[in-house]
MARGU-203395 format. One record per residue (C-alpha): chain; residue in three letters; residue number from 1; y, z, x. Coordinates in steps of 0.1 Angstrom, whole numbers. Example, Ala and Ser with C-alpha at 12.3 -4.5 7.8 and 13.67 -1.06 7.14 Angstrom:
BEGIN
<rec><torke>A</torke><vovex>ALA</vovex><vopa>1</vopa><north>-45</north><up>78</up><east>123</east></rec>
<rec><torke>A</torke><vovex>SER</vovex><vopa>2</vopa><north>-11</north><up>71</up><east>137</east></rec>
This chain:
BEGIN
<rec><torke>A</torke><vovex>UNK</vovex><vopa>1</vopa><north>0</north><up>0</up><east>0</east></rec>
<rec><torke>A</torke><vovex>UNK</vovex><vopa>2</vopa><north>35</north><up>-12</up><east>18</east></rec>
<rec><torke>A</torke><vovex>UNK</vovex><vopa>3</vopa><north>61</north><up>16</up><east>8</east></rec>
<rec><torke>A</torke><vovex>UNK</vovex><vopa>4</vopa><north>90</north><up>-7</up><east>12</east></rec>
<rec><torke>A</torke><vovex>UNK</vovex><vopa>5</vopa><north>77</north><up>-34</up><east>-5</east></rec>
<rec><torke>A</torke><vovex>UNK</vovex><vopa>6</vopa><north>69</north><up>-11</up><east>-34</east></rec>
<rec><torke>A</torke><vovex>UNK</vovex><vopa>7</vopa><north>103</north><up>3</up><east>-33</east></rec>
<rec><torke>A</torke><vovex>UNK</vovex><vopa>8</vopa><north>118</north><up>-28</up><east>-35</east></rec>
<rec><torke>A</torke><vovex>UNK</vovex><vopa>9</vopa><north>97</north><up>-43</up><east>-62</east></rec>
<rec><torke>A</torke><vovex>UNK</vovex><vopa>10</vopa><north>76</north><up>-17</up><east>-78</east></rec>
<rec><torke>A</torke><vovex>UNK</vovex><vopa>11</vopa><north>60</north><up>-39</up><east>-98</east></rec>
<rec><torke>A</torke><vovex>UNK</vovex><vopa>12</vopa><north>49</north><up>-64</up><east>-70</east></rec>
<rec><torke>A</torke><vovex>UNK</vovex><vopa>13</vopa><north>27</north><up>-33</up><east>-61</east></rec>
<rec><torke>A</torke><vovex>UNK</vovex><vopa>14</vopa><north>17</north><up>-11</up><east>-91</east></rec>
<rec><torke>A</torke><vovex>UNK</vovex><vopa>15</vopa><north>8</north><up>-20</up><east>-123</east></rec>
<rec><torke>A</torke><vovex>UNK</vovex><vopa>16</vopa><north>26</north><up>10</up><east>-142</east></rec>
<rec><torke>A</torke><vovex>UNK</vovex><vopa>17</vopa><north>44</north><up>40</up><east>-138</east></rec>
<rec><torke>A</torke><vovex>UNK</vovex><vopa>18</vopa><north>16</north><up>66</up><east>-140</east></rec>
<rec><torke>A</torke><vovex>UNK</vovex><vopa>19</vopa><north>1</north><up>45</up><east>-106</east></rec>
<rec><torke>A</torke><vovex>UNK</vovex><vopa>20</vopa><north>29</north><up>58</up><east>-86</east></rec>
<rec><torke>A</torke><vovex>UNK</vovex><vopa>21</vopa><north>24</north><up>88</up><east>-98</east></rec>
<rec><torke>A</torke><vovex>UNK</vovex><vopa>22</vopa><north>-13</north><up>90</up><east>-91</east></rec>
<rec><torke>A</torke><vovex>UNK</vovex><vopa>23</vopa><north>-4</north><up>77</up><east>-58</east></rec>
<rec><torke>A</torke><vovex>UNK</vovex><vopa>24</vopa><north>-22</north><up>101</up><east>-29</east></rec>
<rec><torke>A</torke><vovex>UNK</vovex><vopa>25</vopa><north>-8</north><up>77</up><east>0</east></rec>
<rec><torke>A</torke><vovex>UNK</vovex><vopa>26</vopa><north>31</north><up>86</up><east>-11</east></rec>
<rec><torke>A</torke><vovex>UNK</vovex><vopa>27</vopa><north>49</north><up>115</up><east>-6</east></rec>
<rec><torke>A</torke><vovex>UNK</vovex><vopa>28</vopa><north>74</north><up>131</up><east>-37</east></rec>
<rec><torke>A</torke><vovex>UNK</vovex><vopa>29</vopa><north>102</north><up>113</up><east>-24</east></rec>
<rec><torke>A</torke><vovex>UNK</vovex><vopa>30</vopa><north>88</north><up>79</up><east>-19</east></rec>
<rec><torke>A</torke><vovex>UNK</vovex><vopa>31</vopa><north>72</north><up>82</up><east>-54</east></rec>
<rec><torke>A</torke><vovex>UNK</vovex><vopa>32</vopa><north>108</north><up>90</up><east>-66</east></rec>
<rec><torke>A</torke><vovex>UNK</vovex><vopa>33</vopa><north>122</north><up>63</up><east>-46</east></rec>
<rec><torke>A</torke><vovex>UNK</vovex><vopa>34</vopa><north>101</north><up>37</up><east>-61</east></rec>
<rec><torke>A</torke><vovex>UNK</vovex><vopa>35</vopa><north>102</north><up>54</up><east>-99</east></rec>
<rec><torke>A</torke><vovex>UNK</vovex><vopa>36</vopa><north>145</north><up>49</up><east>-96</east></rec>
<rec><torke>A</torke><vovex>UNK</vovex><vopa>37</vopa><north>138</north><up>13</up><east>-86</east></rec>
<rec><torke>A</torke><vovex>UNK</vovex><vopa>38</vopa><north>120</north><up>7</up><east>-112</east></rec>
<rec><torke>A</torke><vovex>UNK</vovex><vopa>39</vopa><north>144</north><up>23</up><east>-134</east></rec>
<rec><torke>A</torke><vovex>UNK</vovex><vopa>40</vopa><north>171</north><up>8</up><east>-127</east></rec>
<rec><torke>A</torke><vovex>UNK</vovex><vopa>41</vopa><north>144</north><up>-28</up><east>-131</east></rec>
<rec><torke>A</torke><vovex>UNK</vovex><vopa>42</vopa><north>136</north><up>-15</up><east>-165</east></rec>
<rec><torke>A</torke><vovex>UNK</vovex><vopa>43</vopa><north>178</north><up>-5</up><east>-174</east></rec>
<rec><torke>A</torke><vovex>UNK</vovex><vopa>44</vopa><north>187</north><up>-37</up><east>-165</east></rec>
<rec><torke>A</torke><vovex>UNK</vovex><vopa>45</vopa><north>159</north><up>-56</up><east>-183</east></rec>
<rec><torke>A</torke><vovex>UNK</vovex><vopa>46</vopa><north>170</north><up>-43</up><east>-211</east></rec>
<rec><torke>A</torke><vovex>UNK</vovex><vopa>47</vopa><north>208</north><up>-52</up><east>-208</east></rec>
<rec><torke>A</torke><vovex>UNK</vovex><vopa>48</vopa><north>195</north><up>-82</up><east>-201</east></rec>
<rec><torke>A</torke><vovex>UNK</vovex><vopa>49</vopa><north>174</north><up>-89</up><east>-237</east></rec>
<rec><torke>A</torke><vovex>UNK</vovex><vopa>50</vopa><north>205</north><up>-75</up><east>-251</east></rec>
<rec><torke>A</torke><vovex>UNK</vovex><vopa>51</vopa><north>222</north><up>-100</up><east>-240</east></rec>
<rec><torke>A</torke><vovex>UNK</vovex><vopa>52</vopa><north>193</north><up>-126</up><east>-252</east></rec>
<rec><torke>A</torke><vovex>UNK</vovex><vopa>53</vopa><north>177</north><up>-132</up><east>-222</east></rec>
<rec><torke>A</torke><vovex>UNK</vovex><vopa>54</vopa><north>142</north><up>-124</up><east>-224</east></rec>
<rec><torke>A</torke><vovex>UNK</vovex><vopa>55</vopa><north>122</north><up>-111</up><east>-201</east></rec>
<rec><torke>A</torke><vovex>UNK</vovex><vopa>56</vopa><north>83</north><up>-115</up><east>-189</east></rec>
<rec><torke>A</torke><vovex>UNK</vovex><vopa>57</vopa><north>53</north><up>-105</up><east>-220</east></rec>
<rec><torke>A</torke><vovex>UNK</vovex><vopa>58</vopa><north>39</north><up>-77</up><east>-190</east></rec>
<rec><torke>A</torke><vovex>UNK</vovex><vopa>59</vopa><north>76</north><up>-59</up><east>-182</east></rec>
<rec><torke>A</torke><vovex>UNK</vovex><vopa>60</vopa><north>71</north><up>-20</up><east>-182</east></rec>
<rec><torke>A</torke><vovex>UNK</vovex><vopa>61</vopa><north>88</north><up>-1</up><east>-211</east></rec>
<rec><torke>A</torke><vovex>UNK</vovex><vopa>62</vopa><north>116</north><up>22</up><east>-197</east></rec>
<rec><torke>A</torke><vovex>UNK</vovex><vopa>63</vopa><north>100</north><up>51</up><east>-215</east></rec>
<rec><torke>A</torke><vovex>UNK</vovex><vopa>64</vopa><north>69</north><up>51</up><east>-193</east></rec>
<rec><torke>A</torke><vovex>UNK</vovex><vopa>65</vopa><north>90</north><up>50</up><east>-163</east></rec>
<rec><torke>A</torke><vovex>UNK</vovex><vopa>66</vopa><north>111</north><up>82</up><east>-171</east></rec>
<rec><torke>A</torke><vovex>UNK</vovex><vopa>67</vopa><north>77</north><up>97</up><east>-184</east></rec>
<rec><torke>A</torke><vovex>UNK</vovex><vopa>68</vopa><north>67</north><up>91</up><east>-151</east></rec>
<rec><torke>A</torke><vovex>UNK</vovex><vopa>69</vopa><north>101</north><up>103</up><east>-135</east></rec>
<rec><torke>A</torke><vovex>UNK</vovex><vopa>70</vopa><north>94</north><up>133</up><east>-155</east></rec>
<rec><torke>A</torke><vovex>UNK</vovex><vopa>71</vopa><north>61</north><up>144</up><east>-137</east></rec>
<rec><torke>A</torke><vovex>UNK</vovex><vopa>72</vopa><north>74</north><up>140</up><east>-103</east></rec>
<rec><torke>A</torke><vovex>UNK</vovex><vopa>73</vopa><north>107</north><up>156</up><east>-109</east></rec>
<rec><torke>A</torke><vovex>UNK</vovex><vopa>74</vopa><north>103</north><up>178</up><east>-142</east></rec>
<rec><torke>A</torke><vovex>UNK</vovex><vopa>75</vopa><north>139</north><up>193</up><east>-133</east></rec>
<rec><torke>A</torke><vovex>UNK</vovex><vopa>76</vopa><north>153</north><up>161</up><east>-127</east></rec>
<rec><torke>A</torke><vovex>UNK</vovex><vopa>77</vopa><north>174</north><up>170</up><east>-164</east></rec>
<rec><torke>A</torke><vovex>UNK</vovex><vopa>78</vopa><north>180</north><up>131</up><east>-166</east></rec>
<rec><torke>A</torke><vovex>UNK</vovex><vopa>79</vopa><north>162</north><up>119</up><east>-199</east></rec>
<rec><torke>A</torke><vovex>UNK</vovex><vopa>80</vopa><north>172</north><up>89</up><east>-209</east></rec>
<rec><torke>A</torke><vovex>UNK</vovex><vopa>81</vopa><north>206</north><up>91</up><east>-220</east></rec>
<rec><torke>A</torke><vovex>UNK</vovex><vopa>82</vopa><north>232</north><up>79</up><east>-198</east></rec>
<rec><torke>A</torke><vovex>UNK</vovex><vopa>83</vopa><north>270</north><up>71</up><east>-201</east></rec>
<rec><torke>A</torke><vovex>UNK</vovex><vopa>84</vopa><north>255</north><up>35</up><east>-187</east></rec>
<rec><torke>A</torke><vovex>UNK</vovex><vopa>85</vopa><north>230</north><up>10</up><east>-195</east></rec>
<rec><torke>A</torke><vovex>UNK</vovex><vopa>86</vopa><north>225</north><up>13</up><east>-158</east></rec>
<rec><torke>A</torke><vovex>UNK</vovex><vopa>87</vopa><north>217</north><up>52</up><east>-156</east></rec>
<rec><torke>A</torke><vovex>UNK</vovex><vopa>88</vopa><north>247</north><up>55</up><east>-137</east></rec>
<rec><torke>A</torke><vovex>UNK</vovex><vopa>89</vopa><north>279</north><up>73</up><east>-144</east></rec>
């Protein structure tokens, strides 16, 4: 498994969320690394369908990803409500 690769394009390397999670090879901070990536993948596929532009049939749901956000970090306090589409501030 290629850490930077994955943190770059988390979905190039695992198939969902939860696989990052069960990851043994990654430490907490590289599984969070990769989880914001694909985050902020997810955030902006969705701006992006709002916009109607439509994504592939296999994208991963934003819920799954802050679910999985959530078991790493359960005091990360972020949900998924955010004064951006982005996450950002």
């Amino acid at each position: 498994m290629d850490f930077e690769e994955a943190k770059l394009n988390p979905s190039a390397v695992f198939d969902r969320p939860a696989d990052v999670v069960a990851e043994a090879g990654l430490s907490r901070e590289q599984k969070l690394a990769v989880l914001r990536q694909w985050e902020y993948d997810a955030r902006e596929m969705e701006v992006a369908e709002e916009e109607n532009m439509r994504g592939g049939a296999n994208r991963v749901k934003l819920a799954d990803v802050l679910a999985a956000l959530d078991e790493v970090d359960p005091n990360r306090g972020g949900g998924d409500a955010s004064p951006t589409k982005q996450g950002g501030e």
